[in-house]
Every structure is written in C-alpha cells, then in structure tokens.
C-alpha positions as CSV (number, residue, x, y, z in Angstrom):
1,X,98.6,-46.6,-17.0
2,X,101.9,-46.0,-18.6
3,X,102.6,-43.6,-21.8
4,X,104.4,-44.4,-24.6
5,X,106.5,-40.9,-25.6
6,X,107.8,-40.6,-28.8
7,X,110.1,-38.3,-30.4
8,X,109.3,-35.9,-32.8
9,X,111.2,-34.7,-35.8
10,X,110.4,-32.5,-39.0
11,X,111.9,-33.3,-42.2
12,X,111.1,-31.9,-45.9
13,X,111.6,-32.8,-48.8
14,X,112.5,-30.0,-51.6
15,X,112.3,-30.7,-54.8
16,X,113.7,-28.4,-58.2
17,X,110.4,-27.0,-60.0
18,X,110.0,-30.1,-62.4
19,X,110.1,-32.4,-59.1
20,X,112.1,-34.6,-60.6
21,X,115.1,-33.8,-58.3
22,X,115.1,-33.8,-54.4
23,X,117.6,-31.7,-52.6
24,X,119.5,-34.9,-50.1
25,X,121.6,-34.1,-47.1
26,X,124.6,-35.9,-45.7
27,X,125.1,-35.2,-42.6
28,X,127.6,-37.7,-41.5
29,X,129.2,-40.5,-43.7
30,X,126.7,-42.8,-42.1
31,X,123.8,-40.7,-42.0
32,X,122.1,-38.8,-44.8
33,X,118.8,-37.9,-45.7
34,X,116.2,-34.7,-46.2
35,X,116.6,-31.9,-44.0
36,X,115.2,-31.0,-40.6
37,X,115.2,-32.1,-37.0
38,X,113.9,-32.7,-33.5
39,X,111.5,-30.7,-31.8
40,X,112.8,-28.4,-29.3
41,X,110.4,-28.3,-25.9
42,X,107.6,-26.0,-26.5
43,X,108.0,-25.6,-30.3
44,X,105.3,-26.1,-32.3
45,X,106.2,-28.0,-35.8
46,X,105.7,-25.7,-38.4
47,X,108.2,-23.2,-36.7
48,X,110.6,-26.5,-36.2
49,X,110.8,-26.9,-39.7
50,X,111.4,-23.3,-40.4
51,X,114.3,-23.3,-37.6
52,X,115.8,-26.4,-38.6
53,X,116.2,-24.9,-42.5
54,X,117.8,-21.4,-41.8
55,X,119.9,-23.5,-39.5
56,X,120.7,-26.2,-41.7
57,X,120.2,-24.7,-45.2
58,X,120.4,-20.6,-44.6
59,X,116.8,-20.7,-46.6
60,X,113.4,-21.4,-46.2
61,X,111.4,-22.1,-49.5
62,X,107.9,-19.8,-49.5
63,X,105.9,-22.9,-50.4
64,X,107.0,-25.2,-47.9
65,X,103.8,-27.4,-46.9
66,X,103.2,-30.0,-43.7
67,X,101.8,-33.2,-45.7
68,X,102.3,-36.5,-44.3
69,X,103.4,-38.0,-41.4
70,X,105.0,-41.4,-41.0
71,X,107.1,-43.7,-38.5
72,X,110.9,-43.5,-38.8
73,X,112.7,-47.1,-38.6
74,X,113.8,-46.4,-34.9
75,X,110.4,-45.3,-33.6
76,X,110.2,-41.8,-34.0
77,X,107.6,-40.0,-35.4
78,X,108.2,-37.8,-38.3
79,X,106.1,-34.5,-39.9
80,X,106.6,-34.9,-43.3
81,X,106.9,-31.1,-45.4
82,X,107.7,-30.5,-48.9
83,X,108.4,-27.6,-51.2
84,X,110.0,-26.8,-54.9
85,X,112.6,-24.2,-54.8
86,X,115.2,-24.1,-57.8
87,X,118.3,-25.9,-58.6
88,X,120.5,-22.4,-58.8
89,X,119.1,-21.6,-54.8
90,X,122.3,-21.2,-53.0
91,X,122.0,-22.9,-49.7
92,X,124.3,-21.5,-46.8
93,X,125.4,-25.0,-44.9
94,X,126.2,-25.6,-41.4
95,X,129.0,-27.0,-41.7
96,X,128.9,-28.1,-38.1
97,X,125.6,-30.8,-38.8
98,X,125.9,-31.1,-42.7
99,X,129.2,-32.3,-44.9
100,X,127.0,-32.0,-48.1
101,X,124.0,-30.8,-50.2
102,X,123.3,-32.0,-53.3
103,X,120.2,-33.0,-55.7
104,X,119.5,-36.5,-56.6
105,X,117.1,-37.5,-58.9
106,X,113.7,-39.5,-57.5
107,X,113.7,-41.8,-60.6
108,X,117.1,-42.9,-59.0
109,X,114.9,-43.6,-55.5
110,X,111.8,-45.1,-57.0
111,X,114.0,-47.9,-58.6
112,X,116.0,-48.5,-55.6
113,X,119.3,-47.7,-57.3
114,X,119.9,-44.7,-54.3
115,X,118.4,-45.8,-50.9
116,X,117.0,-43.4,-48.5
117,X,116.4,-44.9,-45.1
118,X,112.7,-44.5,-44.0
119,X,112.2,-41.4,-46.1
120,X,112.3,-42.9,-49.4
121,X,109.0,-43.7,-49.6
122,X,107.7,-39.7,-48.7
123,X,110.0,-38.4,-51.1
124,X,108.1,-40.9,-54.3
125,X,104.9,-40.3,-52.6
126,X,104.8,-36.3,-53.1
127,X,107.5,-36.1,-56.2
C-alpha cells in the first residue's frame, strides 16, 4: 500500500482587539500571508507555532488558540491558530524571512478587494 505524506505547516491569524484588523506578513514580493511555518521533525504543533512567532515576530500573543485546519492550494496541510493582541504590540522581524508587517483590515478580505491566497477564507471565518 503506498502513503500519501503531506506537509505540515502552522499559521495564525492575529487580529487587533476589535478583530476587525489582521496582522499580514510579506515575506517575499511574491509571497505574503499570516505568520508561521513548517513543522520541524519531531515537533509537535502547538510548540511550531510558538517557534515560528518568536522567530518571525519576536512575540507570542497569550491567547493564541489551534482552531481549524484546512488544505493549502499546493497540498499541504495547514493548523490554523488565532489570537488578538493590540495594534501598538511591537513586533521584532526577521528580517532574514519577512520584508514587512502590517495590519489590513478583514472587511478589505471579505469583499475581495485584498486577496489572501488559501488563507483568506480562515482569516473571515474566525474574525
């Protein structure tokens, strides 16, 4: 019998306090998104997620919650977190993976006037 593997990846998305705002990455000028990342061997997801936001971000919101999970667009399968944390939270970037943080707003996702590939639809689901 043959297996199918599939990647794993953790990404959350952190919204300001009225969730009317979601914190978006851009990571390359062709990529952009929610933070997180892969799995590494042997890691469990909930300490993935906390990794992959002290590396990316420099901060880990208290709240953050494991809620959904859903298939990427290139067959991956992602763990879906959120959390709030406020708009003044000063984020420490690697500059190394990501060119920019900045908060968008979700009305501008829910209408289709900002796309975000294959995460769009978690980030109106949990706003």
């Amino acid at each position: 019998m043959t297996r199918t593997l599939h990647r794993v990846t953790c990404k959350a998305a952190i919204y300001d306090e009225t969730r009317r705002y979601v914190l978006h990455v851009i990571y390359t000028p062709t990529a952009s998104g929610i933070p997180g990342g892969h799995l590494e061997e042997g890691e469990d997801p909930d300490s993935a997620m906390h990794r992959e936001l002290q590396e990316e971000l420099g901060f880990v919101p208290d709240n953050l919650e494991r809620k959904d999970f859903f298939l990427h667009h290139d067959g991956k399968i992602v763990l879906g977190y959120v959390a709030t944390c406020s708009k003044d939270q000063d984020f420490v970037v690697d500059e190394t993976e990501i060119r920019e943080v900045h908060w968008i707003r979700v009305e501008d996702i829910r209408s289709g006037k900002i796309i975000i590939n294959s995460y769009g639809d978690f980030i109106v689901k949990w706003a």
